[in-house]
C-alpha positions, -999 to +999 in steps of 0.1 A: +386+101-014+379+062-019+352+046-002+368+018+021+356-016+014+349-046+032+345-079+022+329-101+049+325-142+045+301-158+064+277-124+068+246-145+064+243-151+105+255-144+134+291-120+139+295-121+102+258-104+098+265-081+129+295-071+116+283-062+080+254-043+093+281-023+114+307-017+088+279-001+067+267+021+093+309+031+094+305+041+059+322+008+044+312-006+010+301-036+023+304-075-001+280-098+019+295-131+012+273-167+021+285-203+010+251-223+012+220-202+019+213-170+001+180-161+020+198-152+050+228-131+032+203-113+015+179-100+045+216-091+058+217-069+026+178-058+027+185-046+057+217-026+049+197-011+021+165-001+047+193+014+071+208+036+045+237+018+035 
């Protein structure tokens, strides 16, 4: 069985972060997506990564 994946714009803040940080506790393969600012994007991932995902 395939992992499902997600692809979320905008996951650096806010409902985009939220809702990265849940599909990875779902078990998604999560792409965190950002346009300006990669600082944010990437605690969004950090945090993933510390969570188990």
């Amino acid at each position: 069985m395939q992992q499902p994946v997600i692809i979320i714009t905008g996951a650096g803040r806010g409902i985009g972060a939220a809702t990265a940080k849940l599909a990875a506790a779902k078990g998604y393969a999560v792409c965190v997506n950002y346009l300006h600012n990669q600082s944010p994007a990437q605690r969004v991932v950090e945090d993933i990564i510390r969570s188990g995902g």
